[in-house]
Structure formats: C-alpha cells, structure tokens
C-alpha positions as CSV (number, residue, x, y, z in Angstrom):
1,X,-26.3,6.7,-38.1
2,X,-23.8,7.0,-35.2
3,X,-22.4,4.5,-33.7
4,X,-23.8,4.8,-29.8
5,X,-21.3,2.1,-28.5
6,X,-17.7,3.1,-29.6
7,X,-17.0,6.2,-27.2
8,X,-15.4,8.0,-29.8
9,X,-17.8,8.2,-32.5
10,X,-19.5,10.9,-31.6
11,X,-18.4,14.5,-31.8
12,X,-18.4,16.7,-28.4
13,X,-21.6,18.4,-27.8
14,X,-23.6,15.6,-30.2
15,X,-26.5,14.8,-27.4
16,X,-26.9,18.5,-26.5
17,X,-27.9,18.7,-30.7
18,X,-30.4,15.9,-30.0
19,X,-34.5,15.8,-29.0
20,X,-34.7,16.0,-24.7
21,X,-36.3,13.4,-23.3
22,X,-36.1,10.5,-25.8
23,X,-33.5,8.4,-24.2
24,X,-34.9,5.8,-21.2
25,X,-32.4,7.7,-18.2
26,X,-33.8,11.2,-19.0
27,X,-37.6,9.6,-17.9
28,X,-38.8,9.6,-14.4
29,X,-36.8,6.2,-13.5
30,X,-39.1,3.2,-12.5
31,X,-37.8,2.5,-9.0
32,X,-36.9,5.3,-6.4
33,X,-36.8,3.4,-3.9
34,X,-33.5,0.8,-3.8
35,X,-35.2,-1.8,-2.0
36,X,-37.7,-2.5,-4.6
37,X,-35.1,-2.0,-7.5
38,X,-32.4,-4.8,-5.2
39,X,-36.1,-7.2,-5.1
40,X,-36.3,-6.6,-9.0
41,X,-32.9,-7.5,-9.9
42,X,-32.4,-10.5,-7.6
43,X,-36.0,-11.7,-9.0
44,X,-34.2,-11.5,-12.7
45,X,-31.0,-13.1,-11.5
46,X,-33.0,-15.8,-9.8
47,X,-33.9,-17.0,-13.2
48,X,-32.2,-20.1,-14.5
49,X,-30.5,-19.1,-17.0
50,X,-29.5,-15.6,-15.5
51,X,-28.2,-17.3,-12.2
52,X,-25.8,-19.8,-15.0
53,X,-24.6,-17.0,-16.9
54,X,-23.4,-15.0,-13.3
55,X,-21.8,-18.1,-11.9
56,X,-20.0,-18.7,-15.2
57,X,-19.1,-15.6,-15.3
58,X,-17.5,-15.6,-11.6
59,X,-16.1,-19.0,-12.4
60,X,-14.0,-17.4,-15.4
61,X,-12.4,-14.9,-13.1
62,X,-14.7,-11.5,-13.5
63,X,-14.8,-9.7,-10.1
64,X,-18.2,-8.8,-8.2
65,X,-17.3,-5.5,-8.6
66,X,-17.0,-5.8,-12.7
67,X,-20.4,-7.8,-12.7
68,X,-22.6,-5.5,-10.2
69,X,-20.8,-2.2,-12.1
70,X,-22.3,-3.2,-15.0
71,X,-25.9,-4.3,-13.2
72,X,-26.4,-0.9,-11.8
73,X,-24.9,1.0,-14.9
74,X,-27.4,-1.2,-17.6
75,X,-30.6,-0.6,-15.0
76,X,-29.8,3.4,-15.1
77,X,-29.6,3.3,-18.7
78,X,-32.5,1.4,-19.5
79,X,-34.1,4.0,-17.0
80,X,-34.9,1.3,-14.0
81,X,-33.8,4.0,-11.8
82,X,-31.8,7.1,-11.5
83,X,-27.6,7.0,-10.6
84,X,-27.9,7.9,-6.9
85,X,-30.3,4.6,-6.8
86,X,-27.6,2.4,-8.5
87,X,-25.4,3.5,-6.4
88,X,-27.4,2.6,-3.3
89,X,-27.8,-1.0,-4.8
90,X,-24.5,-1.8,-5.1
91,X,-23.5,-3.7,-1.7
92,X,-26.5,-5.7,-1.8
93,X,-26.0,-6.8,-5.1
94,X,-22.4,-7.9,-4.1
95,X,-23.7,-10.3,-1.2
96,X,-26.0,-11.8,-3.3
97,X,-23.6,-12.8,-5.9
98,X,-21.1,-13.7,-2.9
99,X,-23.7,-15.9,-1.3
100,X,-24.9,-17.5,-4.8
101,X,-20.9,-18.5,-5.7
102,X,-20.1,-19.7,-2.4
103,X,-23.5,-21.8,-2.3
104,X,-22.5,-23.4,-5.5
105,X,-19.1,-24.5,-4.1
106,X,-16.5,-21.8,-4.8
107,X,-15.2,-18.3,-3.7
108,X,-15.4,-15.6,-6.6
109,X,-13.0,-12.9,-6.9
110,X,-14.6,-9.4,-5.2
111,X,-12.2,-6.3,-6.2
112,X,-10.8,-5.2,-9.3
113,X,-7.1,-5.6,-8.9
114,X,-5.3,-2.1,-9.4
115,X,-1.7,-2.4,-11.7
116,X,1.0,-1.4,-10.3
117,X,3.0,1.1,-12.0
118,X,6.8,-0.2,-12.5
119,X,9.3,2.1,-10.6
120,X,13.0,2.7,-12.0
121,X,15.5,1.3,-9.6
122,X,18.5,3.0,-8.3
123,X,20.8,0.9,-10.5
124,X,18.5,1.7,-13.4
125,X,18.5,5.8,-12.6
126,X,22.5,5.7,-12.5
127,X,23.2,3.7,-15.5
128,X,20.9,5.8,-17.2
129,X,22.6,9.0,-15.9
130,X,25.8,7.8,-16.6
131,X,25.1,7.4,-20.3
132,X,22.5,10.7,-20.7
133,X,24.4,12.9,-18.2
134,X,27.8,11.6,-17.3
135,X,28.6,15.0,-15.7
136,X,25.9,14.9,-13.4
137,X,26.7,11.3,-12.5
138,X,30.3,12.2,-11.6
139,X,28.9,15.1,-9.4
140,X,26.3,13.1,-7.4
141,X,29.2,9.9,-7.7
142,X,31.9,12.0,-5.5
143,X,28.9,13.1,-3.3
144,X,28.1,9.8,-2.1
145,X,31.5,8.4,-1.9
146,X,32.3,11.9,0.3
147,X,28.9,10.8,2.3
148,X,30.9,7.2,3.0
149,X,34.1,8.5,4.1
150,X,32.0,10.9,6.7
151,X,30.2,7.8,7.7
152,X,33.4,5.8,8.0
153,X,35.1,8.6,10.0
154,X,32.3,9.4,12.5
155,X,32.0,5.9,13.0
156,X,35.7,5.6,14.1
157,X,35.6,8.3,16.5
158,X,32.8,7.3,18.4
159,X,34.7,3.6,18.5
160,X,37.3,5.5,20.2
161,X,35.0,7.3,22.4
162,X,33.6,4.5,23.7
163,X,36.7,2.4,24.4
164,X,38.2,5.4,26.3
165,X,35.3,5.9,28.3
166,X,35.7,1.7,29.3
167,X,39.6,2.3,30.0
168,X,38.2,5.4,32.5
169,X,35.2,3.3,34.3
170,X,37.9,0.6,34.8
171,X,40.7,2.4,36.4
172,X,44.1,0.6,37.2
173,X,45.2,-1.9,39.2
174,X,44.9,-0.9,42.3
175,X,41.6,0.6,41.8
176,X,40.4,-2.4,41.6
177,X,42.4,-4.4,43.8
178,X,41.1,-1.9,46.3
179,X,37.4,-2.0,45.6
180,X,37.5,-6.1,45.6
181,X,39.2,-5.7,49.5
182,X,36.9,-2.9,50.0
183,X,39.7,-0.4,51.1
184,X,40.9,3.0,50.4
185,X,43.8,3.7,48.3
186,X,45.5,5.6,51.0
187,X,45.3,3.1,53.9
188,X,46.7,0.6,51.2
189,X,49.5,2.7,51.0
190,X,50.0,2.8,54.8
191,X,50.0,-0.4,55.5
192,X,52.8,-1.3,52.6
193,X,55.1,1.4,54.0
194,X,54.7,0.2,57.8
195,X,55.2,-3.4,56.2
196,X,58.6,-2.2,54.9
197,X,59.0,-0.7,58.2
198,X,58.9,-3.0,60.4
199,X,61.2,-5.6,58.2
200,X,64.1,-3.3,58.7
C-alpha cells in the first residue's frame, strides 16, 4: 500500500488510475455556506482541550497563518467543504485565534516570515572576478578608475567656474567704493581730477 503522506511516494498520474468518488473532497462537501462551516470550527476549537492545544501551539511560536492553513486544508480534505469555502474562512478564523491569544495574556505571531535570499556584495563580486576572470577585472578596474579621474576633473572645473563667476559679481575696487557712496564711476573720476586742479 502507498504511502498517502510522503509527497513523493506516489507515481504521477496514480489518483487518475484510482476509483472516482471514494475520497471525502470528491463528495458534495458538508458546508457551502462559510458562515456555518466558521460556527462549526469555532464550536470544535471552543472545546477544552482543542482551545489548549491552539494556544500552545501559538505560545511555541507557530504563526496564525500556519495554524488556520492547516484548519481550512484538513476541513477540505475530510470533505467539510469545498476549497473556495476554505478559502472564504480564513480571515475569520485568524481573529478568532488573535482574540483567543490575546484574551489569555499574550500576542501570537500572524504572518509566515519570508527568508531573505543572501545577495553577493560588491567586494565579494570583484574578489571573485579577480581570481575566475582577472582579465575582465582589469578591464572593468581601469573603467572605474577612468570614471574617477572624469569625476575628479569635472569637479575642478566647475570649482573654477564658480569662483570666476564670484571675482565678476564682485568687481574691483572702485566698483565697490562707488556703489557704497552711491556714485557713478565717471563723476568719481571728475571730481579727483578738479581736486588735483585746484591744488595747483
């Protein structure tokens, strides 16, 4: 007899070879309605020794989602109702179990945590390429340093830019001595020459 819990020991095509109709999901389902199938699971988990095992199991660290994923998936197999059905259920189900672990004192964990795949950092990607593929590494090595020196360069000559466009704005001297007193270069002029004038 094949073992019906290992995933793998079964050949492809094995339930297609089998009698229709002799397994619980492939009857008419017992609830179509998921109101009545939420009232007959929370009338199960209401139970003593049901309500212990969830909170025990929440205490250890298993999600909602792990617990009321396997709820729904059990009630479709035992044919309690049909997959669009244990679908429908599975919000409701997750309150209830939220409620029932904070009510006894604690807040359960809700979401399966997703693994986050390690990425290769630059210093790992070059000392890798510098072993496996030293000429590409000496290519893309002379690339970047040329990137720095263009970097370095265009940063210089807008430093010069701007500093020339300050000594412009500022003007000389007189410029300035003239816009303090609020008169023209010209009349300055004047009045140093009839100064000089008038001493001789």
């Amino acid at each position: 007899m094949l073992d019906k819990i290992k995933a793998m020991s079964a050949p492809p095509g094995h339930s297609l070879t089998g009698e229709p109709g002799k397994w619980a999901w492939e009857q008419p389902p017992r609830f179509s309605d998921p109101n009545d199938a939420i009232d007959f699971i929370t009338e199960k988990l209401d139970r003593t020794i049901p309500q212990r095992d969830m909170l025990r199991m929440m205490t250890a660290g298993i999600t909602i989602e792990e617990i009321v994923n396997q709820i729904s998936f059990k009630g479709f197999m035992q044919g309690t109702f049909n997959p669009d059905v244990a679908e429908l259920i599975k919000p409701a189900l997750a309150m209830y179990l939220l409620k029932l672990s904070i009510d006894n004192g604690f807040t359960p964990r809700l979401f399966i945590e997703e693994e986050q795949e390690p990425q290769v950092s630059d210093e790992t990607f070059f000392s890798i390429m510098k072993q496996r593929n030293p000429e590409m590494f000496k290519v893309m090595n002379e690339q970047i340093n040329e990137e720095a020196r263009l970097e370095e360069e265009f940063a210089m000559k807008k430093a010069e830019t701007m500093i020339e466009g300050v000594d412009d704005d500022e003007g000389g001297f007189l410029n300035v001595q003239d816009e303090e007193q609020g008169v023209d270069s010209d009349d300055s002029w004047s009045f140093i020459i009839r100064s000089l004038c008038s001493i001789h």
